[in-house]
N, C-alpha and C positions, 0 to 999 in steps of 0.2 A: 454828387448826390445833393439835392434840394432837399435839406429838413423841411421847408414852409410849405414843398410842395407834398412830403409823405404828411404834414400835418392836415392842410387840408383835406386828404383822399381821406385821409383814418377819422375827420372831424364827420366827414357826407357817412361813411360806413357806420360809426360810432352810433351817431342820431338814429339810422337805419336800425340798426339791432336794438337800441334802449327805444325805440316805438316800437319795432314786432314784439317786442316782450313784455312791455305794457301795454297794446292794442287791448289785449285777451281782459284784464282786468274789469272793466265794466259788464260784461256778460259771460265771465266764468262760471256762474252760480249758473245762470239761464241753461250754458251749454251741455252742465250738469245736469240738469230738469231733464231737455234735451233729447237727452242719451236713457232717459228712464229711470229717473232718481226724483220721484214725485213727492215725498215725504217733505215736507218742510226742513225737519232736525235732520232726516239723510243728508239733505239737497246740503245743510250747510256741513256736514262733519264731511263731506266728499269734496267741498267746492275747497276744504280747509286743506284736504291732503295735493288734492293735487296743484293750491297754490304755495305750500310750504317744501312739497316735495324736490323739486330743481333744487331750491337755495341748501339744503341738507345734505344731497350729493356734490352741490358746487364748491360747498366749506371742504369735505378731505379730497377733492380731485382737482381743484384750482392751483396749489403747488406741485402737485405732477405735472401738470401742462407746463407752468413754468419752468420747472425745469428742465422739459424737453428743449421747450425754446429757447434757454440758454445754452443747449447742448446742440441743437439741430436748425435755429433760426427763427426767431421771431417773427417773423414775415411770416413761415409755417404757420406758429399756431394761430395765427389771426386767418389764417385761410382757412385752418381747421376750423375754428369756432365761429364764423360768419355761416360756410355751409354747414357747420354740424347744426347751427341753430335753424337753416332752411329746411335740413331736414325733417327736424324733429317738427317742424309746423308742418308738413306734408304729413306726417305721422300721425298727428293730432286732427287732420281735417280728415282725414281716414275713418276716425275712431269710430266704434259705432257700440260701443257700452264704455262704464267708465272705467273698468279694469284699463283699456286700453289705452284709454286716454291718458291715467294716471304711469304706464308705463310709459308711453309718447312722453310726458312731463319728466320723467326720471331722466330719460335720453338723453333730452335738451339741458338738463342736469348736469349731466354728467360729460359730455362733452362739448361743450360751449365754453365758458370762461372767458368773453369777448374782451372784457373790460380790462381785466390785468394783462392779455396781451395786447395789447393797443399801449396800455401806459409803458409798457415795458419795451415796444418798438420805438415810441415816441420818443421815452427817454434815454434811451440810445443811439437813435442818431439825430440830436440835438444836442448843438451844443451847451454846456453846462450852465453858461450862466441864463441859458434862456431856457431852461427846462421850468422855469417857473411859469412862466407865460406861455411856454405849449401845454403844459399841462393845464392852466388853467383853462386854456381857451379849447382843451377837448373835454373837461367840466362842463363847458355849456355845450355840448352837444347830448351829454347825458342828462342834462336838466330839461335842456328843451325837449327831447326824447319823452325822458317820465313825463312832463306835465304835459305836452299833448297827445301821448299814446291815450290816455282813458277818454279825452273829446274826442279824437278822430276814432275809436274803439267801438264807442259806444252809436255813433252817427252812422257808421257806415252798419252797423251790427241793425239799428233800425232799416236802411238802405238797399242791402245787399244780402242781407241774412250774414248767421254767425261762419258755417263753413266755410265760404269764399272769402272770409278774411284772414283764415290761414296760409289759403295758397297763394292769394296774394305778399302776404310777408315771406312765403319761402320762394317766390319770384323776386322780390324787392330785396330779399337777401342775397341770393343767388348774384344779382346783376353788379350788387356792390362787394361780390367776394371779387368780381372779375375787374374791377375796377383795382382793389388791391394787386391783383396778379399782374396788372398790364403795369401800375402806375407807381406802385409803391416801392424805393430800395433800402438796401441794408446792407449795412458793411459784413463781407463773410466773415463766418465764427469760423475762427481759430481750431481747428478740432483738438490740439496738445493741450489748448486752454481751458476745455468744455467737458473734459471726460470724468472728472471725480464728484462733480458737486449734483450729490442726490437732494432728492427730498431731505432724508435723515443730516446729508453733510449740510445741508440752507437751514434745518431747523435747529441743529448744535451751531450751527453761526450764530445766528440767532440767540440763543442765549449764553452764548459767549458775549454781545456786547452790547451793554447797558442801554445805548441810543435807538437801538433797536429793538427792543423791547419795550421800552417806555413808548416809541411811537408807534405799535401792532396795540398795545394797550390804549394810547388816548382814541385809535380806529375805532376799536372797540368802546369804549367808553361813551365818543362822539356819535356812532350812527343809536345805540340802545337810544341814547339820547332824543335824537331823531325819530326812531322807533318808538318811543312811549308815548307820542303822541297822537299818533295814526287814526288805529281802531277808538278815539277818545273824539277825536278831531268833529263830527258830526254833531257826537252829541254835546258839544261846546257848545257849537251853533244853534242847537235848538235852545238854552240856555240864551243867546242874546234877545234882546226887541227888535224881532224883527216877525215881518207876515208869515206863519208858519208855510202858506202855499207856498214861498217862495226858498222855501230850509236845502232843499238842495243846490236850486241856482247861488244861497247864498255861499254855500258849502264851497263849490265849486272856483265862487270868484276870491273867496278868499286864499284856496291853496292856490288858485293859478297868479293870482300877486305875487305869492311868497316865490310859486316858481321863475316867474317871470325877472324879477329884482336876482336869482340866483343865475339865472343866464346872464344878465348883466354883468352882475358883478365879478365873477368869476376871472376873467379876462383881467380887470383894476387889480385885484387882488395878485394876479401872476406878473404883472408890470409894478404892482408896489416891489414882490419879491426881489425885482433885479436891485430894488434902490436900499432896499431894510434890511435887517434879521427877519428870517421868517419866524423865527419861535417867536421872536414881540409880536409880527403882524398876526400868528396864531391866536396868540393871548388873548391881543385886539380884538382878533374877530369873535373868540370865544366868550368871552365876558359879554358883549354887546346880543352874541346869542342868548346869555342867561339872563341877560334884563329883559327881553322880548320874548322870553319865552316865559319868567314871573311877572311878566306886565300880565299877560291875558288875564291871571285873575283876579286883575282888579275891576278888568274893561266887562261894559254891559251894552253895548252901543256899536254896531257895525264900523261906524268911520273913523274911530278911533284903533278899535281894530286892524282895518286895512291897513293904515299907518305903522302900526307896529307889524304885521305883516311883513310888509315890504323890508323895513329894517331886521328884519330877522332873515328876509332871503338873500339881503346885503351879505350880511355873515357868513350863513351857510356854504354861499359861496364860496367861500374862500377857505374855510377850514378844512374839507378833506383834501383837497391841490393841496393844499401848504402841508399838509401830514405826508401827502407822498413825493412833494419832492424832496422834505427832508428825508425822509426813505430813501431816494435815488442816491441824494448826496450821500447818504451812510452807508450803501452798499457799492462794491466793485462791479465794474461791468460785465463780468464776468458769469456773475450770479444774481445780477438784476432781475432778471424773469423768476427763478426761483423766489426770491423775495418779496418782489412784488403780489407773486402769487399766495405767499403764507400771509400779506396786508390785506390783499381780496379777500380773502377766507376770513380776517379779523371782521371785516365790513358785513359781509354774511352775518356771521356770529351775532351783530348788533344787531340786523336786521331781524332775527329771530330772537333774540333776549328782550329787544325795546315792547314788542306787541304781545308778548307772555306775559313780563312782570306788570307792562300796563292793564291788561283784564284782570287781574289777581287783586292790584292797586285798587283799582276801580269798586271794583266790591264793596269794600272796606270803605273807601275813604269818597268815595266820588269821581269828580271828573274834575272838579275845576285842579281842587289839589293838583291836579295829574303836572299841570304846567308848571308849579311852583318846583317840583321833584327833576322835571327835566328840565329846568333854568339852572337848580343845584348842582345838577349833571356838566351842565357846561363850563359854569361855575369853577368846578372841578378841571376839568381837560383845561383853560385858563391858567389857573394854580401850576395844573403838573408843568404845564409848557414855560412858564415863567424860572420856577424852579429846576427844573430836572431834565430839558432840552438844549442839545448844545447842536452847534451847524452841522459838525461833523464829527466823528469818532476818530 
C-alpha cells in the first residue's frame, strides 16, 4: 500500500469538495432572491439559515461518522461523504422555494463530513513520523479549495447562471468519489478491535485524557479566532486609503494573499514537524498569528497590509496540521476516526462562535478593536501550547 499515493488521490478529492462547498458562497443570497425571497432583511435572515444550517448538523453528526469509520473503514466514510455531498448539490439545484433548499442544505449537513474522514484515512495509513507532512500537505488542498471556491463561484455564477453550478459540483464530486474507489487503500479493520468504541466510549476517552482535551479546546479556541474576523473583514478595508470603487477587489486581494501564503506554508510547517516538537512549532506559529493579527490595527495603508497578510497566512498554516497531528499522536488507531471526528466538530463549533461574538463585538466597540481581540485569541492558543501540551499521553 502507497501512503503517497492514497495522499495524493485524497489531496485531488479533498480540493474538490472544499471548492463545491465554497463555490455556493458568492451567490447564496442571490440564489435566495432567486427562489422568491425579495425582501431585503428576508433575503438576508434566509441566506443566514441555510449558510449556517450544514455546519450545526455537521457539529453532532461528524463523530458518529467517525465512529463508524473506525468501526467499518475509513475508505467508507470518505465514499460516503464525497457522494453524500454530490447529492445534496443535485438536491440543491432541484430546489425551487427555499424551504427546500434550506432542507437540501441540512442533508449536505448531515451527511457529509469529508474533512475528518480524509484526515482520519490519511492518518492511518501513514506512517507516523510523516503524518505531519501528509497532513499538512492535505491543509493546502483545503486552503486552496476555500480561497478559490468564491472566485471560480462567483465567475462562473456570472457565466453559466447559479443552477448549473450545482450540477456541476455533484458531477465533479461524483467522479472523485470514483477515483477513491478505484485508487485509494487501507489496511482492513480488525472487526475484534472496532466493536466498543461508540460515540459515548470516544467522548469518555476524551475526557479521560488531559492532552486531548486541551487540544479539541485550543481547535476550538484557534478557529473562533479565525472566525472573529470574517464578517469584520470588509469593513476593515473600507477603513484603509484606498479608492473606495476599488473596496471589493481590495477585499478580495488581501484574503486571497493570506490564502495563498497558507497553501504554502502548510506543507514547511508539516516537514518542520518531522525535525521539532510540534507544541513549540504550535506556539511558534501562534504567537506570530497574534502579532499579525494586532498589527492590523495599527495599519492604514494597503502594502503594509499585504505584508502582514501574507505572514499571518504563514501561520495559519501550520496551526490547525500541528493541532491534529498532535491529535493523531494522542489517540490509538483504533479510535482515530471517532476522535478525529469530536476535533471536526470543535472546528465547526469555532466556525460558529468566531462570527456571533464578532457582530455582538462590533456593536460596541467597532471593527478595528476586532483584530486586537483575535491576536489575544492566538495569543492565548500560544500560551496553552507552550504550557500544557505534551507530544503524547
Amino acid at each position: 500500500m502507497s501512503w503517497r499515493r492514497n495522499l495524493f488521490v485524497m489531496w485531488i478529492c479533498q480540493f474538490i469538495a472544499m471548492l463545491g462547498m465554497s463555490l455556493v458562497i458568492p451567490f447564496l443570497p442571490l440564489f435566495v432572491r432567486e427562489l422568491g425571497i425579495t425582501d431585503v432583511n428576508e433575503t438576508a435572515k434566509w441566506s443566514g439559515f441555510v449558510f449556517s444550517g450544514p455546519f450545526v448538523l455537521s457539529f453532532f453528526l461528524v463523530p458518529f461518522w467517525g465512529y463508524l469509520g473506525d468501526k467499518y473503514g475509513r475508505k467508507l466514510m470518505v465514499i460516503r461523504a464525497i457522494f453524500g455531498l454530490a447529492l445534496a448539490q443535485l438536491f440543491i439545484g432541484f430546489s425551487q422555494n427555499v424551504y427546500q433548499l434550506l432542507a437540501a442544505r441540512l442533508v449536505q449537513g448531515a451527511i457529509s463530513g469529508f474533512l475528518p474522514a480524509s484526515l482520519a484515512l490519511i492518518s492511518t495509513t501513514t506512517p507516523k513520523e510523516k503524518t505531519g507532512y501528509a497532513l499538512g500537505i492535505l491543509q493546502t488542498a483545503t486552503s486552496a479549495g476555500t480561497v478559490l471556491g468564491p472566485f471560480f463561484g462567483g465567475t462562473l455564477a456570472d457565466t453559466i447562471g447559479i443552477r448549473p453550478i450545482f450540477y456541476l459540483v455533484a458531477g465533479i464530486c461524483s467522479l472523485s468519489g470514483l477515483l477513491v474507489i478505484s485508487l485509494v487503500r487501507e489496511n482492513k479493520i480488525q472487526e475484534d478491535t472496532q466493536k466498543k468504541f461508540s460515540v459515548r466510549h470516544n467522548l469518555n476517552y476524551i475526557f479521560q485524557f488531559k492532552q486531548l482535551k486541551i487540544l479539541l479546546l485550543l481547535i476550538v479556541i484557534a478557529q473562533t479566532g479565525v472566525g472573529f474576523i470574517q464578517p469584520l473583514f470588509a469593513l476593515y478595508v473600507e477603513t484603509l486609503n484606498i479608492d473606495k470603487n476599488y473596496l471589493a477587489t481590495t477585499a478580495g486581494v488581501l484574503y486571497g494573499i493570506m490564502g495563498i501564503f497558507t497553501v504554502i506554508a502548510a506543507p514547511f510547517w508539516g516537514k518542520l514537524s518531522e525535525k521539532f516538537q510540534p507544541r513549540k512549532l504550535l506556539m511558534t506559529a501562534a504567537i506570530i498569528g497574534s502579532i499579525c493579527y494586532a498589527s492590523h490595527f495599527f495599519l492604514h495603508n494597503p502594502i503594509p497590509v499585504i505584508i502582514v497578510r501574507a505572514f499571518l497566512g504563514f501561520a495559519l498554516g501550520g496551526i490547525l496540521p500541528i493541532i491534529y497531528t498532535l491529535v493523531s499522536h494522542n489517540t490509538p488507531l483504533d479510535r482515530r476516526g471517532g476522535i478525529l471526528g469530536f476535533a471536526s466538530s470543535s472546528q465547526i463549533l469555532g466556525n460558529l462562535l468566531g462570527p456571533t461574538l464578532s457582530g455582538l463585538f462590533a456593536l460596541q466597540y467597532g471593527v478595528r478593536l476586532g483584530f486586537i481581540i483575535s491576536g489575544g485569541i492566538f495569543f492565548l492558543v500560544g500560551l496553552i501550547s507552550l504550557r500544557n501540551v505534551k507530544e503524547e499521553s
